[in-house]
DSSP file (Angstrom, degrees, kcal/mol; ACC not computed):
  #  RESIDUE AA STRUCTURE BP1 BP2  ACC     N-H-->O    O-->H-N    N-H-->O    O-->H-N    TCO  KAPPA ALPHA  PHI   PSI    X-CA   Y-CA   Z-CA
    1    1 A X              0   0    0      0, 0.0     2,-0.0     0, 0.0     3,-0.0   0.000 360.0 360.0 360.0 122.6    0.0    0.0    0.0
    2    2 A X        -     0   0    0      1,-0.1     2,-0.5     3,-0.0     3,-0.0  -0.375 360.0-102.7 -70.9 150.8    1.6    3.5   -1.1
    3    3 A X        -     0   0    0      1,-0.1    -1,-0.1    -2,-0.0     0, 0.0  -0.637  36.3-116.7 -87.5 123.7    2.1    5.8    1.2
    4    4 A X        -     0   0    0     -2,-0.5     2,-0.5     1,-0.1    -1,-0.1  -0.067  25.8-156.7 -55.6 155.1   -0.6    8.8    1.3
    5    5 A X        +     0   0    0     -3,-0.0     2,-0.3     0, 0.0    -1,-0.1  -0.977  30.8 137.2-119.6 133.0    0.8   12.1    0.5
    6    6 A X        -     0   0    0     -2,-0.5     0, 0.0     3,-0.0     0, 0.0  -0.939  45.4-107.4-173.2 160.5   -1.0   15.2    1.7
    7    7 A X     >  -     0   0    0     -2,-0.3     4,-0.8     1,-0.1    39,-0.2   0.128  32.5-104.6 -91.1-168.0    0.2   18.4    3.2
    8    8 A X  H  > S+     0   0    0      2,-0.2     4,-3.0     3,-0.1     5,-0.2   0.775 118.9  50.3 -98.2 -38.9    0.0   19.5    6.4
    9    9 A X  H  > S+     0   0    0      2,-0.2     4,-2.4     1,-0.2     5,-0.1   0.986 111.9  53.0 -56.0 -65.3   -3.2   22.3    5.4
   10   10 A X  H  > S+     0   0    0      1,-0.2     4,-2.0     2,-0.2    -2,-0.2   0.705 109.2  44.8 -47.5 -32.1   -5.0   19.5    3.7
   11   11 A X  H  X S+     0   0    0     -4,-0.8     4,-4.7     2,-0.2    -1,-0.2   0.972 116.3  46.4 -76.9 -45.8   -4.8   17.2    6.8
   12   12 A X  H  X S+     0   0    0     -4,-3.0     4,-2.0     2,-0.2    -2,-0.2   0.811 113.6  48.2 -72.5  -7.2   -5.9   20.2    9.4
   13   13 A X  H  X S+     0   0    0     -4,-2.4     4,-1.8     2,-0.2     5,-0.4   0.993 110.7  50.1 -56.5 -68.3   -8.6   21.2    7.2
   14   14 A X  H  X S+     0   0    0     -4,-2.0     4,-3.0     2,-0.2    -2,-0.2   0.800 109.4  54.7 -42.2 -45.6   -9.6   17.5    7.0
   15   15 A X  H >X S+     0   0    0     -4,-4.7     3,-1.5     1,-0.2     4,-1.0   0.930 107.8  49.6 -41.6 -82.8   -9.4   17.6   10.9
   16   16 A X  H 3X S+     0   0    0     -4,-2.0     4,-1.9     1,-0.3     5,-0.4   0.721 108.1  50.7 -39.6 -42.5  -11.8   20.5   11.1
   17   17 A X  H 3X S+     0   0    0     -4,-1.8     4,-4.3    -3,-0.2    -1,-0.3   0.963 109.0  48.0 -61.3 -41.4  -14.3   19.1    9.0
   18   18 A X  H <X S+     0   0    0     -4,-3.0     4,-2.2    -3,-1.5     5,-0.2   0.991 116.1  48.4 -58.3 -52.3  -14.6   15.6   10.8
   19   19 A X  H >X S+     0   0    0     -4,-1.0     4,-1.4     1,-0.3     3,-1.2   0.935 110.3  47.0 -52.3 -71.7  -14.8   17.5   14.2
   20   20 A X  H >X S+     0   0    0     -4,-1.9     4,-2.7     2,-0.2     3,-1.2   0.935 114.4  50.3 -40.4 -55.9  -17.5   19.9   12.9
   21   21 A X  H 3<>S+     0   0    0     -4,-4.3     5,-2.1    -5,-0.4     6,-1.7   0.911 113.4  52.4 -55.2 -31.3  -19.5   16.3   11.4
   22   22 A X  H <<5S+     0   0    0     -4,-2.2    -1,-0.3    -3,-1.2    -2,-0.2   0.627 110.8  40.2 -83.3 -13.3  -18.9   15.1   14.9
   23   23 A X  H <<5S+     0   0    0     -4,-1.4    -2,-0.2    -3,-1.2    -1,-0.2   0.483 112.3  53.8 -88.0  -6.3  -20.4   18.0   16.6
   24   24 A X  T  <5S-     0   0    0     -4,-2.7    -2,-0.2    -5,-0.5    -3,-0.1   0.318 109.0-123.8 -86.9  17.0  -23.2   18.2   14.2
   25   25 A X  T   5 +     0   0    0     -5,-0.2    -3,-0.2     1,-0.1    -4,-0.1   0.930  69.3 142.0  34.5  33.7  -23.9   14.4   15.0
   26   26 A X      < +     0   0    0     -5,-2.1     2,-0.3    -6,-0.3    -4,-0.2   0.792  50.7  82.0 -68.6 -30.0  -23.3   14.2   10.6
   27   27 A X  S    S-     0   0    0     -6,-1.7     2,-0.1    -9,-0.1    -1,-0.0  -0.809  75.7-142.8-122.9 147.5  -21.4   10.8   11.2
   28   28 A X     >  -     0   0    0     -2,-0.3     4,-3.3     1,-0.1    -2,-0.1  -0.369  28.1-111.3 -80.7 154.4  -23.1    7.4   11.7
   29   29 A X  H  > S+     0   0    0      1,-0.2     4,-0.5     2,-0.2    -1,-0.1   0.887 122.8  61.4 -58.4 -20.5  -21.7    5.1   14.0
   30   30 A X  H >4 S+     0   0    0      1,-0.2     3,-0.7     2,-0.2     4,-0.3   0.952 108.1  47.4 -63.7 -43.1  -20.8    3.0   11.7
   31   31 A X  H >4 S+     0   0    0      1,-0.2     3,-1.6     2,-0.1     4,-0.5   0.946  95.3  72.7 -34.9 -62.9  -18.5    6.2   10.3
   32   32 A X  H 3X S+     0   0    0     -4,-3.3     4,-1.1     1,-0.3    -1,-0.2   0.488  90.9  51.9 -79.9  -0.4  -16.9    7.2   13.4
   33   33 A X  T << S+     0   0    0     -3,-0.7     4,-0.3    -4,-0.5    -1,-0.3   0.845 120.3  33.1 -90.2 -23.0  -14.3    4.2   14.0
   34   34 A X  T <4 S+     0   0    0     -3,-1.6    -2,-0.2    -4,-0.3    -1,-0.2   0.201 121.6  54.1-138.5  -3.0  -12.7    4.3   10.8
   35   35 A X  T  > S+     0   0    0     -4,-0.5     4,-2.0     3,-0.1     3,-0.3   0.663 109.9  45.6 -52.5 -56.2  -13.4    8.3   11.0
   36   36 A X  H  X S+     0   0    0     -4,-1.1     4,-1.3     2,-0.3    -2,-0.2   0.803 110.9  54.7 -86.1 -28.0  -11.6    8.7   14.6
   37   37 A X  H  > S+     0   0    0     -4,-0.3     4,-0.7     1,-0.2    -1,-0.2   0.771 111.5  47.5 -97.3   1.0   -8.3    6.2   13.1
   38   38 A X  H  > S+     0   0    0     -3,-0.3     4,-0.6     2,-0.2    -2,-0.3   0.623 109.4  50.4 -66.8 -26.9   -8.2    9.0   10.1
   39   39 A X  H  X S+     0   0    0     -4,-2.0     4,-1.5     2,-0.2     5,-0.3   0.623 109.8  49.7 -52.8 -48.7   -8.3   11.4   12.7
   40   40 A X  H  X S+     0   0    0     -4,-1.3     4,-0.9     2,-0.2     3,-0.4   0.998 114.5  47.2 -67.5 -59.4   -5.3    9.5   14.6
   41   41 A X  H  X S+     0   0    0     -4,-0.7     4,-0.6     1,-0.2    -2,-0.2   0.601 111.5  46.8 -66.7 -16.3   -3.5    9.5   11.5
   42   42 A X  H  X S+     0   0    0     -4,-0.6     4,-1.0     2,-0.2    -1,-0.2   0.546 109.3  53.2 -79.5 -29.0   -4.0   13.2   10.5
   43   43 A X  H  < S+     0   0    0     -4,-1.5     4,-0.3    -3,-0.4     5,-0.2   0.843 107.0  54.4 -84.5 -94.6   -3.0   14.6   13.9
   44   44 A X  H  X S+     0   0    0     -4,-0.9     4,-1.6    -5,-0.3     5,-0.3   0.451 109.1  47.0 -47.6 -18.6    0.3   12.6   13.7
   45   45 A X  H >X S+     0   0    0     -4,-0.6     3,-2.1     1,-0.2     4,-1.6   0.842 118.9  46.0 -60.4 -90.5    1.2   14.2   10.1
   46   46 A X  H 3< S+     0   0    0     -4,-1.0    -1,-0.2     1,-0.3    -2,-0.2   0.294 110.9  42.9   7.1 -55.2    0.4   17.2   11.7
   47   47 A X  H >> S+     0   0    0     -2,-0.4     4,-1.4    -4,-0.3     3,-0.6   0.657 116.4  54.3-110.9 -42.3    2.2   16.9   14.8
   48   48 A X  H XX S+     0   0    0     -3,-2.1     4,-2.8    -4,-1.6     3,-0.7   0.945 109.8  45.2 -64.5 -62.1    5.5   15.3   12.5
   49   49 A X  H 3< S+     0   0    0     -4,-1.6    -1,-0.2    -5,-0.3     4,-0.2   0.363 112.1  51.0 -83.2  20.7    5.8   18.5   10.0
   50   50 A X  H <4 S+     0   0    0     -3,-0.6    -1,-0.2    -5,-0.3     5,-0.2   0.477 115.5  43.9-108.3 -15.9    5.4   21.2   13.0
   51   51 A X  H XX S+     0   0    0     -4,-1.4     4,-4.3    -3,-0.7     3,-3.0   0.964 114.5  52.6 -81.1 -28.7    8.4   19.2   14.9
   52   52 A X  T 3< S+     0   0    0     -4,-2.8    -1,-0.2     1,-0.3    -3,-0.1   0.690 115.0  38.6 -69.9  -0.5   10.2   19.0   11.5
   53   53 A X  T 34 S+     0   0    0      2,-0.2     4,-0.4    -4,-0.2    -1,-0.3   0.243 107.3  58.1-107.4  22.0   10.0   22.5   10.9
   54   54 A X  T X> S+     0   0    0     -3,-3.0     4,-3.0    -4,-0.2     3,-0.6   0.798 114.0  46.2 -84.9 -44.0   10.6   23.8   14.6
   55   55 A X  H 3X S+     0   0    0     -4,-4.3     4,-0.8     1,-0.3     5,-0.2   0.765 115.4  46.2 -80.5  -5.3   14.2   21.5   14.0
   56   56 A X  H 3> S+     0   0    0     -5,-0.5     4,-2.1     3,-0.2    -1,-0.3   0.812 119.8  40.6 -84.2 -30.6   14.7   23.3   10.4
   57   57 A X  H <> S+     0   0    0     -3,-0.6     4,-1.3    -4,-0.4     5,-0.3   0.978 114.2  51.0 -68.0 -69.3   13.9   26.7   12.0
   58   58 A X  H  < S+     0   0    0     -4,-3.0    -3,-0.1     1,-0.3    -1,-0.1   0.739 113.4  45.2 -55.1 -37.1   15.9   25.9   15.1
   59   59 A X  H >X S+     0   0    0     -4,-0.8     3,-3.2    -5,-0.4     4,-0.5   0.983 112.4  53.8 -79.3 -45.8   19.2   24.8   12.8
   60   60 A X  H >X S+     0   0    0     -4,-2.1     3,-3.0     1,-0.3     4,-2.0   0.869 111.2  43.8 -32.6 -58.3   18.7   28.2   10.4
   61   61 A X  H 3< S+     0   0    0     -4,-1.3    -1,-0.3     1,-0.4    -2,-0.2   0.393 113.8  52.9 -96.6  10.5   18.8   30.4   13.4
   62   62 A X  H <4 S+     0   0    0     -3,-3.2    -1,-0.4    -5,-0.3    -2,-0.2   0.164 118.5  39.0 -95.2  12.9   22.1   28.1   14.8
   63   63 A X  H << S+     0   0    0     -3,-3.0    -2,-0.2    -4,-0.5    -3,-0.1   0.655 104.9  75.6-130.9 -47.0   23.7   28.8   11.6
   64   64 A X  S  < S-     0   0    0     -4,-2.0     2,-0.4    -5,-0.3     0, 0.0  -0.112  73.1-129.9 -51.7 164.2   22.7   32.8   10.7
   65   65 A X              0   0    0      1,-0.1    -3,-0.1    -3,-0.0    -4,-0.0  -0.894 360.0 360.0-129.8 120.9   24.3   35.4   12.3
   66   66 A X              0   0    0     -2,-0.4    -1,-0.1    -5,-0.1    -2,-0.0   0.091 360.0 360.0 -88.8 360.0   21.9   37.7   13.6
């Protein structure tokens, strides 16, 4: 199975919409398990590209000289 590619907007958008379907009660149960482990997988892209660009910010500003 290839691995999805999708940015880091595209996943928190996708967050916000499942959360909004899940406070509008919009998803069936049958949805929400296989909804909540796309939600598991979207926070951790998320949560992986803000630490890989704290540690690409963090090495610029060890490397400029200010």
């Amino acid at each position: 199975m290839a691995k999805e590619i999708i940015t880091y907007t595209e996943a928190f958008s996708e967050l916000q919409q499942i959360v909004q379907e899940m406070e509008n009660a919009d998803i069936s149960v049958d949805e929400l398990s296989d909804k909540s482990k796309r939600c598991t997988m979207l926070i951790k892209l998320c949560k992986d590209q803000q630490k890989k660009t704290e540690a690409e910010i963090a090495k610029i500003m060890q490397t400029e000289s200010w």
